[in-house]
C-alpha positions in Angstrom: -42.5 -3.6 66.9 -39.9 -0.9 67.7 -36.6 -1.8 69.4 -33.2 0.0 71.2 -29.6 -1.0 71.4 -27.0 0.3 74.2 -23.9 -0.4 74.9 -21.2 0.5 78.0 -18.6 -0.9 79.8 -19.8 -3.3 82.4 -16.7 -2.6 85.3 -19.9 -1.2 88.2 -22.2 -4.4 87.0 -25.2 -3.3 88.1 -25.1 0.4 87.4 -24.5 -1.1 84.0 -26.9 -3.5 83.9 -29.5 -0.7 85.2 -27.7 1.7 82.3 -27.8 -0.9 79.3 -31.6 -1.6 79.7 -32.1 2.0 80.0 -30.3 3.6 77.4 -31.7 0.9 75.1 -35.1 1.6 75.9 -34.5 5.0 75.3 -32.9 4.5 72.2 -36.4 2.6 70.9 -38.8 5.4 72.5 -40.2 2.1 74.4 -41.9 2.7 77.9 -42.2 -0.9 78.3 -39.9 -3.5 77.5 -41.2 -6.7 76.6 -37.9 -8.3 75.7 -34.5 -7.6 76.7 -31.5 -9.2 74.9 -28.5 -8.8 77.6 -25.3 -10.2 76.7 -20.8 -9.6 78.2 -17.8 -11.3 78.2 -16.2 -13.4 81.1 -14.9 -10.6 83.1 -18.0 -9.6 84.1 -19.9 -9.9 87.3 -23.3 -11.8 85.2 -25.8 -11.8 88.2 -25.2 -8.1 88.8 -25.3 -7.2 85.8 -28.4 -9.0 85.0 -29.9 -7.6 88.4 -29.1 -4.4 87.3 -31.2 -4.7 83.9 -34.0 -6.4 86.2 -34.1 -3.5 88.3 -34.8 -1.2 85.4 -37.6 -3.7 83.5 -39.5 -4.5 86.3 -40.3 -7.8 87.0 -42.7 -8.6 83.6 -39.5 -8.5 80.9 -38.4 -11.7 79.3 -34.6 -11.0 79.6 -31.8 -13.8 77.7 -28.4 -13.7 76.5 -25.5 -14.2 78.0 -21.5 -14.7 77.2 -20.0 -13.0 74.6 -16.8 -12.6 73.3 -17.1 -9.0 72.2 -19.7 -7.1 71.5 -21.0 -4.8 67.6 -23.0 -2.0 67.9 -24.1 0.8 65.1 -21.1 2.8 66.9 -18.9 -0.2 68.5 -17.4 -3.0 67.7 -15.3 -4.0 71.0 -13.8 -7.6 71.8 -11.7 -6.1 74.6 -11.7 -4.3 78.2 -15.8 -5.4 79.6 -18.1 -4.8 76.6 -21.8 -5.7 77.6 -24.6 -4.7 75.2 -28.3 -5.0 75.3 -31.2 -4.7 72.8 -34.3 -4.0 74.2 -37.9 -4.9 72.3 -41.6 -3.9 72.4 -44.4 -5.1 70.2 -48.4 -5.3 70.4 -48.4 -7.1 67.3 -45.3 -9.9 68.2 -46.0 -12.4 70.9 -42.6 -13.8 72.8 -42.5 -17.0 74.7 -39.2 -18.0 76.1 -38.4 -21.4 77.4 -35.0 -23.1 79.2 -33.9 -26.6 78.9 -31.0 -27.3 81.5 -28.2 -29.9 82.0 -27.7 -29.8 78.1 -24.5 -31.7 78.7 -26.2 -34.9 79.9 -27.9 -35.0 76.8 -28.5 -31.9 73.8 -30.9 -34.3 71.8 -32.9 -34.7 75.8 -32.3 -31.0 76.1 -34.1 -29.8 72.7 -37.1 -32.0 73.1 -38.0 -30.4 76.6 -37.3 -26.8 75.0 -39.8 -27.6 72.3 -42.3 -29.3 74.7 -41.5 -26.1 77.2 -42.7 -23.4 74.3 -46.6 -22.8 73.5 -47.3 -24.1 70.2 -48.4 -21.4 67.9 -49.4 -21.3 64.1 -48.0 -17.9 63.6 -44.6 -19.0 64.9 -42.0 -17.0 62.5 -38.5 -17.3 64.0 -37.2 -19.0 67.5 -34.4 -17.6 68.8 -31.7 -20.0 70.4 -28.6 -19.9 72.4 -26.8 -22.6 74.6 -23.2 -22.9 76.2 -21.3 -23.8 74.1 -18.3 -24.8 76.5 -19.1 -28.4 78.5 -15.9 -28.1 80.3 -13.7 -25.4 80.1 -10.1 -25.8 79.1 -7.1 -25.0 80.3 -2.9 -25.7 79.9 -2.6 -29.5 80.0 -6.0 -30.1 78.7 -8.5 -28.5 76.0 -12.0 -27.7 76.0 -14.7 -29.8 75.6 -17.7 -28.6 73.7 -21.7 -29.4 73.8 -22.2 -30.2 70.3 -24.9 -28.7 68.7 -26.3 -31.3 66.0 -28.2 -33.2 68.8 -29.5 -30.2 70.3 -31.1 -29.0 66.8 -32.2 -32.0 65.9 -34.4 -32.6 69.3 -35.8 -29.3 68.9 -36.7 -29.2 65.3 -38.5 -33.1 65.9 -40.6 -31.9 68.5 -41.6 -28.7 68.0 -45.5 -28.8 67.0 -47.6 -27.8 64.8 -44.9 -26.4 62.7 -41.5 -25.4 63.0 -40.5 -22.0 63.1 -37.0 -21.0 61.5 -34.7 -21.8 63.7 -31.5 -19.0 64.4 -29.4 -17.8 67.0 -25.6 -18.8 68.6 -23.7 -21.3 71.2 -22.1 -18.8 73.2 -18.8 -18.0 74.5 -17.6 -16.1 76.7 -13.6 -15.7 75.5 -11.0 -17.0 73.7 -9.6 -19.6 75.7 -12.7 -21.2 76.1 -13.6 -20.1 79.4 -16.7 -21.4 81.0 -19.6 -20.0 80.0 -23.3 -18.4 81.3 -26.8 -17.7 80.6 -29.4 -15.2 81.7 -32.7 -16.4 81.8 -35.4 -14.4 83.3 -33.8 -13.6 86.8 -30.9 -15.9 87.0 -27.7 -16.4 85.3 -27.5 -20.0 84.6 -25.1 -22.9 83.1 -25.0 -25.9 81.4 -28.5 -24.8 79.8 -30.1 -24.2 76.1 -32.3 -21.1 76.0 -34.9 -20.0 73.2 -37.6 -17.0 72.8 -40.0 -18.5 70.1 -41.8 -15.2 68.4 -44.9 -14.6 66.6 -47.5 -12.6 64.9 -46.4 -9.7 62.8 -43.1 -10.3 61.9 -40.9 -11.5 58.7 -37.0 -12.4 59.8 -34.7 -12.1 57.0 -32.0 -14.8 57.8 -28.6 -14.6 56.2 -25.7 -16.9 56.6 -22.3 -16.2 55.4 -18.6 -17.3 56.0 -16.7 -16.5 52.4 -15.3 -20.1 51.9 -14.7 -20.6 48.7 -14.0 -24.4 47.0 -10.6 -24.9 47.1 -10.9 -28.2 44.6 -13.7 -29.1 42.4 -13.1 -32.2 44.0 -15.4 -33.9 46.6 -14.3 -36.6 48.6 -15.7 -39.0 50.7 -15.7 -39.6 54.5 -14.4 -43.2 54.7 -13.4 -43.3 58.2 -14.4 -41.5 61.4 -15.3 -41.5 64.6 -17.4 -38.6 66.8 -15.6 -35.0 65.6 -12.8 -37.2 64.4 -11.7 -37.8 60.9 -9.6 -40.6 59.9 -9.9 -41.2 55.9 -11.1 -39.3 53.1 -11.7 -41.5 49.8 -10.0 -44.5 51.8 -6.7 -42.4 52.0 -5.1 -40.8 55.5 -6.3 -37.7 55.3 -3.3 -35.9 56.9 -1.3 -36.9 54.0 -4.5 -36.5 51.2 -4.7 -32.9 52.6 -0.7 -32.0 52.5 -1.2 -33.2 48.5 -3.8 -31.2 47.8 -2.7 -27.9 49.2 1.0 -28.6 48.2 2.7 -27.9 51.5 2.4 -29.2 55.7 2.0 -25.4 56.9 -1.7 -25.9 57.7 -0.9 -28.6 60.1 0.7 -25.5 62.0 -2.4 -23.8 62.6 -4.5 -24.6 65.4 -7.1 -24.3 64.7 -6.7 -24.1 60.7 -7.5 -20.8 59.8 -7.0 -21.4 55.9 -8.8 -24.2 55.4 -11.7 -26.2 56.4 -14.3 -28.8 54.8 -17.6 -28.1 53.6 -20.8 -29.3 52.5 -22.9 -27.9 49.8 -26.6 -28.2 50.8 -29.3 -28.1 48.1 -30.3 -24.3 47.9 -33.2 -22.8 49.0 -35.7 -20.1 47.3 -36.3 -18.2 49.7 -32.8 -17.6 51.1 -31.0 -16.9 47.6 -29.0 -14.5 49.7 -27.3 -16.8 52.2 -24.9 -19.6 51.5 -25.6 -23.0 50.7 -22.2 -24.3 53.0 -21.9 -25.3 55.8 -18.4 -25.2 56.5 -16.8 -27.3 59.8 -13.5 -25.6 61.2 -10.5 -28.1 61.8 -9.5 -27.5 65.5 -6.0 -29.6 65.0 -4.4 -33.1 64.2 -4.6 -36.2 66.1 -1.5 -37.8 67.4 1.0 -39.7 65.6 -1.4 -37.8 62.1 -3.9 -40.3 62.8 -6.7 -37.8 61.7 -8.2 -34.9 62.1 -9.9 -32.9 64.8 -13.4 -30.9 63.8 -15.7 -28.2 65.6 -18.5 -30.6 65.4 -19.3 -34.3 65.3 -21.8 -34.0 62.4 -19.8 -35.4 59.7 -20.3 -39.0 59.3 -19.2 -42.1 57.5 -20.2 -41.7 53.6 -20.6 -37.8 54.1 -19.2 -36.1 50.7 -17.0 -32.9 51.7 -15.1 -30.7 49.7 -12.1 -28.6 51.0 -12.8 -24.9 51.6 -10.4 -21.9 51.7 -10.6 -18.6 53.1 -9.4 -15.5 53.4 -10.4 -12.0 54.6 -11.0 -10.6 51.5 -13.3 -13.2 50.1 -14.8 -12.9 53.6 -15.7 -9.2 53.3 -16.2 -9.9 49.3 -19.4 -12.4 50.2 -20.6 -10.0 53.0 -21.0 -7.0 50.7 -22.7 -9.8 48.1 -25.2 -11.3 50.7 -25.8 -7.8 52.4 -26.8 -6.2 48.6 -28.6 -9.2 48.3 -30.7 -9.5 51.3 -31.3 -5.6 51.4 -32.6 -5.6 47.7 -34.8 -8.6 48.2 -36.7 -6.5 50.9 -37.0 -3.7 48.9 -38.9 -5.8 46.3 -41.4 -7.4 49.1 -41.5 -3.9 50.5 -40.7 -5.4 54.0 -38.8 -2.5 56.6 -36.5 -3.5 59.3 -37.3 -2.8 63.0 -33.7 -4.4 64.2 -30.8 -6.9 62.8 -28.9 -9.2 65.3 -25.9 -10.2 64.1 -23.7 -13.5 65.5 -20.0 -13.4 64.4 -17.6 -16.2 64.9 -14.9 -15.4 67.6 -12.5 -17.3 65.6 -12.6 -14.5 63.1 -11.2 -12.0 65.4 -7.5 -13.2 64.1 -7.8 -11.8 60.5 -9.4 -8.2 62.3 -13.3 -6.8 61.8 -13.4 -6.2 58.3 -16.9 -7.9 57.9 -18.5 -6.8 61.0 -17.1 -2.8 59.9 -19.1 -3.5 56.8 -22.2 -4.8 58.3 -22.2 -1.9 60.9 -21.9 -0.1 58.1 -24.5 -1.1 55.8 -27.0 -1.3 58.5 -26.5 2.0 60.1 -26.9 3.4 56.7 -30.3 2.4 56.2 -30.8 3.3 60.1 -31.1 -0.1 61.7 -30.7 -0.6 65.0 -27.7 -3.5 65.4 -26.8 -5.9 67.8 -24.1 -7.9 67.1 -22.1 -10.4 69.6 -19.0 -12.8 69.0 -19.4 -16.3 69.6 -18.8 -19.7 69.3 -21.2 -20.8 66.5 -23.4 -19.8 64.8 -27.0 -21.3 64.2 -29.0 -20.5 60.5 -31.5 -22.5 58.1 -28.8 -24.0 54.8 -31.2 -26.2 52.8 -34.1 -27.7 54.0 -33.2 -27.1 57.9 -31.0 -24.6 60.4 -27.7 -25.7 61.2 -25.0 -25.2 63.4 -22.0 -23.5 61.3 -17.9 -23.2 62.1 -16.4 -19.5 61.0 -19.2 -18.4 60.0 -22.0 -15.1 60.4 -25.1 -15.1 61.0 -27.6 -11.5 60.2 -30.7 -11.8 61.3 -33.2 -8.8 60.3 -36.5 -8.4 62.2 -39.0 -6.9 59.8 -42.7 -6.0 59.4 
């Protein structure tokens, strides 16, 4: 398996389309590209840029991807101006099958079944990569966003996928900050409203690392006593507007919107084979209901008799768990003797506020030990925590290809 990275500025879309899929074949030494991952942000022209990369593969390339806030490279890390950014991937020993499920708004549970009944099942099955829109409707000034939630979605897939599962990673996509509407490439069109995987197999071994640097902020765990959807009304039978302003000792954090201190979590029984990535799965709180009814969150996943804890963070416990998990994940492969061929790395948007300290480190880790990165910002991020992959709020996701 060898693969490329390129990045450019995507103002002429389809010279850089045509540019990205070059230079990132290039990079690789490939002469063929069997996969090409193509992703920009929403000031770009996505059909020309996507026919430009066509017109470079040839008409045999799986090409995916889509919007992305900003794009990481081994040299850039850009969330500005029109950063596109492609990897491109070749393999005689990997097998790629890609598959599209559309109108994933109707229904994401619908949605993930027909992905999984779209992909060949394969024993040898190591890692499926997926990304869907994560914007339903876009936002705007009177009115915000509403977002395909990704629990349903998962869980379709993962039920219907046969013989076994493969690990399950990848990103919902956005395409800015504001929540702008969003887009897919898929083969030769750029698409919406739509979930998107590449299932590969054979000769591969993906490392899978999920981190976010949340840290407890109380022992304490509490109890979901009253909710509806996203929507949280009572933790431990208490309003939890007024349980939180306790706890933390102030009101500032009702200021923040979304809350960019805290956030709840829950702790999922830990895995063996991923003593590298965290066992949290951490759900942003977007803002307060009316009249401090509740509690707004990312994702509708957390239900009636849930047990949470409330999470804090900060950059430097951020950039303090990256440099953990990356010495971690990079030691465990030296000791299984495994080499990476690429890493992809998905990087919540949200964290653009406190700067790019993690995704500098990262970059820098990986182009130290000469791995070719591609790295996007987006809207969630998808990784296994306990005994299945999840969708995650403020989180990062590093995946490393290796053989």
């Amino acid at each position: 398996m060898q693969a490329g990275v390129a990045y450019c500025d995507a103002k002429v879309p389809f010279a850089a389309g045509f540019k990205l899929a070059q230079d990132a074949a290039t990079q690789g030494n490939i002469t063929e590209v069997a996969v090409l991952l193509l992703f920009c942000n929403a000031a770009t022209d996505y059909q020309r840029l996507l026919d430009g990369a066509r017109q470079y593969c040839g008409g045999n390339t799986i090409i995916i991807g889509g919007s992305a806030v900003g794009a990481i490279t081994n040299q850039h890390i850009v969330s500005t101006g029109q950063p596109a950014v492609a990897m491109a991937i070749s393999a005689t020993d990997v097998q790629f099958q890609a598959a599209v499920a559309e109108q994933l708004s109707r229904d994401p549970y619908v949605a993930g079944k027909a992905l999984a009944q779209a992909l060949p099942s394969s024993i040898s099955a190591k890692l499926l990569l997926l990304f869907y829109d994560s914007v339903r409707y876009a936002g705007n000034g009177l009115q915000p966003a509403v977002l395909n939630p990704s629990p349903p979605l998962l869980l379709g897939l993962r039920k219907h996928l046969a013989p076994l599962p493969a690990t399950i990673a990848g990103a919902g996509l956005l395409a800015d900050q504001v929540f702008g509407s969003t887009q897919q490439f898929y083969q030769q069109q750029a698409i919406t409203d739509s979930a998107v995987a590449l299932q590969l197999s054979g000769n591969l071994k993906p490392y899978i690392v999920a981190m976010h640097g949340c840290e407890p902020f109380t022992a304490r765990h509490f109890t979901i006593s009253r909710s509806f959807g996203q929507f949280i009304y009572e933790l431990d039978q208490q309003p939890v507007c007024r349980l939180l302003d306790e706890i933390i000792g102030n009101r500032q954090w009702r200021n923040q919107k979304p809350v960019s201190d805290f956030a709840l979590g829950v702790r999922y029984p830990q895995q063996s084979n991923s003593r590298y990535s965290t066992p949290y799965v951490t759900r942003l709180i977007n803002g307060i209901l009316p009249n401090d009814e509740g509690i707004i969150l990312f994702e509708p996943d957390l239900v009636e008799g849930s047990k949470v804890q409330l999470m804090q963070r900060s950059s430097a416990s951020i950039v303090t768990a990256t440099q953990r998990q990356l010495d971690a994940v990079l030691t465990q492969m030296q000791i299984e003797q495994s080499t990476a061929v690429a890493a992809l790395y998905f990087d919540c948007a949200g964290r653009l506020h406190s700067g790019t300290p993690e995704a500098k480190l990262v970059q820098q880790r990986l182009t130290a030990a000469n791995i070719p990165l591609l790295g996007i910002y987006c809207g969630v991020e998808i990784a296994p925590i306990g005994l299945h992959s999840r969708s995650l709020d403020w989180s990062a996701v590093l995946i490393l290809l290796c053989r």
